[in-house]
C-alpha positions as CSV (number, residue, x, y, z in Angstrom):
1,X,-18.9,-35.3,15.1
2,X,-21.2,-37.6,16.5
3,X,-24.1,-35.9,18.6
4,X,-25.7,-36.7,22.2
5,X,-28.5,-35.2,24.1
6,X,-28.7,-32.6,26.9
7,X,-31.8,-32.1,27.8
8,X,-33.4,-30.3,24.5
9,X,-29.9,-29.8,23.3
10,X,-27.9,-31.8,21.0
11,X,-24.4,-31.7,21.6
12,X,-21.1,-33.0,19.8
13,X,-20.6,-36.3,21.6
14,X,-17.2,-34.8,23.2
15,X,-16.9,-31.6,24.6
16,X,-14.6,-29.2,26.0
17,X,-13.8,-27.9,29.7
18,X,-12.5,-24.7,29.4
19,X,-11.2,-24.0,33.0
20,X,-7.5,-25.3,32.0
21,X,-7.1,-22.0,30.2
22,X,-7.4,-20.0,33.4
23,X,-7.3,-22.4,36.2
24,X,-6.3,-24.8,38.3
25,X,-3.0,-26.4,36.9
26,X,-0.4,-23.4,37.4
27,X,0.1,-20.5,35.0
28,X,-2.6,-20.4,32.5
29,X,-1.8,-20.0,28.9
30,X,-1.7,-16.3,27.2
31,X,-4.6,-15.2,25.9
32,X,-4.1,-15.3,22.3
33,X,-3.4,-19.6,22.8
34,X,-6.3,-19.7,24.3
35,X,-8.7,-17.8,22.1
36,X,-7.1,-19.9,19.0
37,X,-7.5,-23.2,20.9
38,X,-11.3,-22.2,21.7
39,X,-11.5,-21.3,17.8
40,X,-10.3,-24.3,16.9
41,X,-12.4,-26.6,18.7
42,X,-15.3,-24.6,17.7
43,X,-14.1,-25.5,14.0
44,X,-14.1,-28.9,14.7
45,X,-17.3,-29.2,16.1
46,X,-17.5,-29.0,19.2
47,X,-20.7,-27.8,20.5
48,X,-20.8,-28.1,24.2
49,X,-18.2,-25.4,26.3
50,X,-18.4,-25.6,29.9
51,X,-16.9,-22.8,32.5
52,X,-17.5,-21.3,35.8
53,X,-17.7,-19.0,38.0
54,X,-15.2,-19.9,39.9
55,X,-12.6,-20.9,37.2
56,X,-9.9,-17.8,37.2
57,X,-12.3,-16.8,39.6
58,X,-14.5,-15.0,36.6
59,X,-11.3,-15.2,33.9
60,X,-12.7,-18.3,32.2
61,X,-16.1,-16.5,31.6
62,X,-15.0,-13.7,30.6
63,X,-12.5,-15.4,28.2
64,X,-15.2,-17.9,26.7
65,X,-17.8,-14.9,26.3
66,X,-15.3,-12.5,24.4
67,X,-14.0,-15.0,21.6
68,X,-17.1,-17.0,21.2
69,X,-20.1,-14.3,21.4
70,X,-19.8,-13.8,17.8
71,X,-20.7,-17.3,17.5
72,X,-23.3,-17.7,20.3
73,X,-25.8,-19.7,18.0
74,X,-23.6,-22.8,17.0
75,X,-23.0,-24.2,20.3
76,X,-24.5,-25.1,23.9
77,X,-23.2,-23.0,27.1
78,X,-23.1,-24.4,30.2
79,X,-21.6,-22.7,33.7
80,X,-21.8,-23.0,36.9
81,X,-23.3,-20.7,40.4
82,X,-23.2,-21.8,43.8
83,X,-19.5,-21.7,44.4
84,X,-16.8,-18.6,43.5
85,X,-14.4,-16.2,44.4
86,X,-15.4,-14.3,47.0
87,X,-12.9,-11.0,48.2
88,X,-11.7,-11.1,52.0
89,X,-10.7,-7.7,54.2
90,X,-7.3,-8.2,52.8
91,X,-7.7,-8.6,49.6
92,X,-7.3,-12.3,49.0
93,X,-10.1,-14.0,46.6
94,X,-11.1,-17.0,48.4
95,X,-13.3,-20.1,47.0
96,X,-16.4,-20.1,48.7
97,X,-19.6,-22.8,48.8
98,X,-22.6,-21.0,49.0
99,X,-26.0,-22.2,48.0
100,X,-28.1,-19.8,49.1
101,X,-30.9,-18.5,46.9
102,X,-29.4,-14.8,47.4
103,X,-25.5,-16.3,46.3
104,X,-27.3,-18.4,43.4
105,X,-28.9,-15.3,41.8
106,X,-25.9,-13.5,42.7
107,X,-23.7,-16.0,40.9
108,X,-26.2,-16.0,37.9
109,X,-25.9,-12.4,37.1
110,X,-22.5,-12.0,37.6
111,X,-21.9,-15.1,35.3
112,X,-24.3,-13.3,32.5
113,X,-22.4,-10.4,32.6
114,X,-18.8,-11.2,32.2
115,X,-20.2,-13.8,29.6
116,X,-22.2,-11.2,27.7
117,X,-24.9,-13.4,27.2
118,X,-28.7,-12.7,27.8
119,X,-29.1,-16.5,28.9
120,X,-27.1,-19.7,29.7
121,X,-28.3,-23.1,28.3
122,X,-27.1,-25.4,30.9
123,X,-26.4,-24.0,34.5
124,X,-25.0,-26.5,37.0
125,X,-24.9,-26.0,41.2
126,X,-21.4,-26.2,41.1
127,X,-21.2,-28.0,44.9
128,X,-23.9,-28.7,47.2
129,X,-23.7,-26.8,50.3
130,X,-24.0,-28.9,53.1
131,X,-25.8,-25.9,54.6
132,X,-28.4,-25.4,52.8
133,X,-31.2,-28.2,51.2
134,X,-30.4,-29.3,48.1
135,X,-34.2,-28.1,47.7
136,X,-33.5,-24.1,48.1
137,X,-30.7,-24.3,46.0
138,X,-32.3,-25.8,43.3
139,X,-35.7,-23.8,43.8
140,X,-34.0,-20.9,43.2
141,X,-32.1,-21.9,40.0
142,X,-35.5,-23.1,38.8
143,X,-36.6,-19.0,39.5
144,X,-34.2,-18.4,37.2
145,X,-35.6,-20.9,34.2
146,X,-38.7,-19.1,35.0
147,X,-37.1,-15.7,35.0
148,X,-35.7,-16.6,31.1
149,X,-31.7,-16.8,32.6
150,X,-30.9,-20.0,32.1
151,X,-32.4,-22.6,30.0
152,X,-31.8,-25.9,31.9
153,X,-30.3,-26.8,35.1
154,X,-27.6,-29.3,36.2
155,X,-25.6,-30.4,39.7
156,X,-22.1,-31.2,40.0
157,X,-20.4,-33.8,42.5
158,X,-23.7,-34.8,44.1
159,X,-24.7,-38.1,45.1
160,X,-27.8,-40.1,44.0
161,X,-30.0,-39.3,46.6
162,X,-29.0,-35.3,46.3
163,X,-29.7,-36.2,42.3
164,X,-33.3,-37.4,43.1
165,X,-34.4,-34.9,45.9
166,X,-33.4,-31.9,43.1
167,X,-35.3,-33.7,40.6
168,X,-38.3,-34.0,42.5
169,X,-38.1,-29.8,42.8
170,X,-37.3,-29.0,39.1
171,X,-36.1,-31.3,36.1
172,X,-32.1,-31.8,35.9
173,X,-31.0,-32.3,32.6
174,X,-27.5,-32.8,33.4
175,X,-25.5,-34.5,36.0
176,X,-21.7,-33.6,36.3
177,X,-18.9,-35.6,37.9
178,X,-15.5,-36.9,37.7
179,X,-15.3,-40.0,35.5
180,X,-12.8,-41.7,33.7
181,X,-11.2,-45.3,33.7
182,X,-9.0,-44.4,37.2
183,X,-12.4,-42.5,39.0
184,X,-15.0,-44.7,38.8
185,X,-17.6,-43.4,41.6
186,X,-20.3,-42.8,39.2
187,X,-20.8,-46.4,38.7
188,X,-21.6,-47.2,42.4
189,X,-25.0,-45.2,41.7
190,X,-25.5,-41.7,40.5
191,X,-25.1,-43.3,36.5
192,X,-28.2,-45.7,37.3
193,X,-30.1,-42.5,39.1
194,X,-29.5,-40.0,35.8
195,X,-30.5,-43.1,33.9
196,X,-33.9,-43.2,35.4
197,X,-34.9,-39.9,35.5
198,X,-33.5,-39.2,32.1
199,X,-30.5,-37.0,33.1
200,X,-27.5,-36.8,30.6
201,X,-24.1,-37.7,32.5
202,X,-21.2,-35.0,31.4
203,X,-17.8,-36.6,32.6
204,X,-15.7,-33.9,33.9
205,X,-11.2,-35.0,34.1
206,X,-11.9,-37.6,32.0
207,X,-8.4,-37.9,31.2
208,X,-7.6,-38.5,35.2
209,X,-6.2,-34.9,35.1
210,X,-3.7,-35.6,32.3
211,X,-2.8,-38.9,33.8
212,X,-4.5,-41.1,31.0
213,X,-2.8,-38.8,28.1
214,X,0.7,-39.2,29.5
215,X,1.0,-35.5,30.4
216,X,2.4,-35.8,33.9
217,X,5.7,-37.5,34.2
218,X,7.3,-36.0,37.1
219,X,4.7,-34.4,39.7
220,X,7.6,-32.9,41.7
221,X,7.8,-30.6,38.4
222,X,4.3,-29.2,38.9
223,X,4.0,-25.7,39.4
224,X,3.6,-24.6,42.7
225,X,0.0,-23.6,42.3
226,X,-1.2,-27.0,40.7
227,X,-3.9,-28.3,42.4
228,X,-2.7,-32.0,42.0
229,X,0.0,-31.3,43.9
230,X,-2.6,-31.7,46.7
231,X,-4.4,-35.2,45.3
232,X,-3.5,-38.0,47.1
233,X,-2.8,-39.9,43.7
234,X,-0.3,-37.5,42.4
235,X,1.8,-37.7,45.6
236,X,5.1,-39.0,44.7
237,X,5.3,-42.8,46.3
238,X,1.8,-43.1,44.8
239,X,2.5,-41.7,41.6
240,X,5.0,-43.5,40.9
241,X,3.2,-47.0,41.4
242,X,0.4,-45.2,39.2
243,X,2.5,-44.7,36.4
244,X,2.7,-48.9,35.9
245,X,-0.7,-48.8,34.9
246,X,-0.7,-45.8,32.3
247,X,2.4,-48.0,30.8
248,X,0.1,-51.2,30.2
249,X,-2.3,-48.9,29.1
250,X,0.1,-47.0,26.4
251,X,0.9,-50.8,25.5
252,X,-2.9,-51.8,24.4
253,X,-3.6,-48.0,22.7
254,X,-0.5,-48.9,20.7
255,X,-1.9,-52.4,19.8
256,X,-5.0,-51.0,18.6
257,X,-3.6,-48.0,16.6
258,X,-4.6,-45.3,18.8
259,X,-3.0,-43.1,21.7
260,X,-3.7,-43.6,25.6
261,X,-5.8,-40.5,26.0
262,X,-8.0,-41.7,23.0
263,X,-8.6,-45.2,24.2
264,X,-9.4,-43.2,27.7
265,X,-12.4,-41.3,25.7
266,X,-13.4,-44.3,23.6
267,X,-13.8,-46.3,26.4
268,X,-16.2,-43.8,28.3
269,X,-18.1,-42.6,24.7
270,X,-18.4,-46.6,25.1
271,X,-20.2,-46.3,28.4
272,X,-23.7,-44.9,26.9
273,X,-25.2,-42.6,24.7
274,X,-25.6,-41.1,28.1
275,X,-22.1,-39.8,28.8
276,X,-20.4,-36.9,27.7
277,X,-16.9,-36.4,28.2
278,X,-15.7,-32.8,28.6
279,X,-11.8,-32.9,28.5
280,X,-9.6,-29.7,28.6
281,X,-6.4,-29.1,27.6
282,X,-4.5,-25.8,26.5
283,X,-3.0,-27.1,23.6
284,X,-4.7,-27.6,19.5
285,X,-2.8,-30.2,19.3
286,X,-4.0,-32.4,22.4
287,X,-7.5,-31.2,21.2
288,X,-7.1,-32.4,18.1
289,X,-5.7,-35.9,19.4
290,X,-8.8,-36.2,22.5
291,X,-11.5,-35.4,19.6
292,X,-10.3,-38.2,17.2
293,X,-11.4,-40.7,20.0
294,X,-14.9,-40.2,18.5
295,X,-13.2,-42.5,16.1
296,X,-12.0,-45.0,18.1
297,X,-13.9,-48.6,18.1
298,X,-13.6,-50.5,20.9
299,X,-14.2,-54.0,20.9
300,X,-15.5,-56.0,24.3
301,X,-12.0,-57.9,25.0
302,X,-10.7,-54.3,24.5
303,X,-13.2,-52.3,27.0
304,X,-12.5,-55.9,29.4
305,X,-8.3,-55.3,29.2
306,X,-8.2,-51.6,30.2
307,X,-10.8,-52.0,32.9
308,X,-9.3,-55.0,34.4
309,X,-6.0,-52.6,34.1
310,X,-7.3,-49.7,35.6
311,X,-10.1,-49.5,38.3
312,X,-10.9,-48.6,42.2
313,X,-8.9,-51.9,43.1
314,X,-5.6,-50.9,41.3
315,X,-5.2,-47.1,41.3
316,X,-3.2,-45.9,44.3
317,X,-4.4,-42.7,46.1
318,X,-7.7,-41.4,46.9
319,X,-8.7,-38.5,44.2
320,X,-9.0,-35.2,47.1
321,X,-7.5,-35.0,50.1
322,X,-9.7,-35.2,53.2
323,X,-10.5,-31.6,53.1
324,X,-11.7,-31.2,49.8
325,X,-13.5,-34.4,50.1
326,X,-15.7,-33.3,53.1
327,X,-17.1,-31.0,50.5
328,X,-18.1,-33.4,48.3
329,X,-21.7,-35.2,47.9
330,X,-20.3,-38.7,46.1
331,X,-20.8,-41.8,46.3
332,X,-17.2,-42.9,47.0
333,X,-15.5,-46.7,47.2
């Protein structure tokens, strides 16, 4: 596969996110699907895996540590501090923003542990708290560089000003966001920012959440713990205006001998050398399909049809609701 930069790492120009096998989109897949889908990717050269702590609230890092320890040296590991489960009075595991140094070294050990790792490459600030300067946060995940931990250090859903201010404090070699032909934010700055200062961009739902690969078709089906069920864009009346768009774009993958979610990918590998997309899926056979976009060509009437088809002025629905999106350091249109 082809390869793109991280920093000092070189990584396989697509990766994978690994928090659909324990998170997020209703019941998660039994563990013997996921350690063969983890396998698998790993066989077809994928060398960037990204987790969390907060994904399964610890499940996903335990899950990626056990089946790919063994094979530690072939690929690049990148999680994630600064926001996780924490245990209230009753019993009930909350998610909880907390950049404090103390929670950030917290995070970190807990993270090394269930992973069984001596040291992460890549270790993101998962959210900036709105608490705490973006400068404490990041001081103390540079400690942990310094401390031999992690390797490098990222942020995730910050803005270009948070971007520059962490910089300034310790080099960032990666910058992660949502990006993909339907969530465009990145373009109204933070891509320029990571592009003068050197930072890889790593494209997180870059399949719109399985809207660009055709795998939502009714979103009143969604299990009751989905957490599109709370997106703006997946609400029914807006969904359903949505779905005109993936149509034309199932109509121009066809014509250029390709499916929708691959055209998705090939137009963001098409963005720069810069951006890496990290899809997720819990199926080989989606994985198999998202990594053949690596093959995909894409002409510049082709990137010019599917971005005149799908952008900020066409897609219905904001991407959080107004909760979530009080949490969250973007630029936004």
């Amino acid at each position: 596969m082809q390869q793109r930069r991280i920093g000092p790492f070189s990584v396989s120009a697509i990766g994978l996110g690994c928090m659909n096998l324990s998170h997020a989109y209703g019941v998660p897949p039994p563990a013997e699907d996921a350690e063969r889908l983890l396998l698998r990717a790993l066989d077809l050269g994928v060398t960037l895996f990204d987790t969390a702590a907060l994904y399964g609230f610890g499940a996903n890092e335990t899950l990626v540590g056990r089946v790919l320890k063994a094979h530690r040296e072939r690929f690049t590991l990148a999680s994630k501090g600064g926001m996780a489960g924490v245990r209230d009075e009753d019993g009930v595991t909350r998610r909880v923003i907390d950049g404090r140094p103390e929670a950030i070294r917290r995070n970190c050990e807990d993270s090394l542990r269930r992973l069984g790792v001596e040291v992460i490459d890549l270790y993101y600030l998962h959210r900036l708290d709105m608490n705490v300067p973006i400068e404490e946060s990041v001081g103390a995940m540079a400690d942990l560089v310094r401390a031999g931990k992690v390797r490098t250090l990222g942020l995730s859903e910050v803005s270009a000003a948070t971007l520059r201010r962490a910089h300034a404090v310790h080099p960032i070699a990666a910058l992660q966001t949502e990006y993909s032909l339907w969530t465009r934010n990145p373009e109204i700055a933070v891509l320029q920012a990571c592009r003068e200062l050197g930072v890889a961009f790593v494209a997180f739902s870059p399949l719109g959440r399985g809207f660009l690969a055709g795998g939502v078709g009714d979103v009143t089906a969604l299990d009751a713990k989905d957490i599109r069920r709370g997106m703006p864009r997946f609400h029914p009346d807006n969904y359903a205006r949505n779905l005109a768009l993936y149509e034309g774009l199932r109509r121009i993958a066809e014509g250029r001998g390709c499916t929708p979610a691959q055209l998705s990918l090939a137009w963001l590998l098409a963005q720069g050398e810069d951006v890496i997309p990290i899809p997720g899926t819990t199926q080989v056979s989606h994985l198999e399909e998202d990594l053949g976009a690596a093959n995909v060509q894409l002409d510049a009437a082709t990137r010019a049809e599917v971005e005149a088809l799908i952008n900020p002025g066409t897609v219905v629905g904001a991407r959080y609701n107004e909760a979530t999106q009080r949490e969250i350091d973007t630029e936004e249109f």
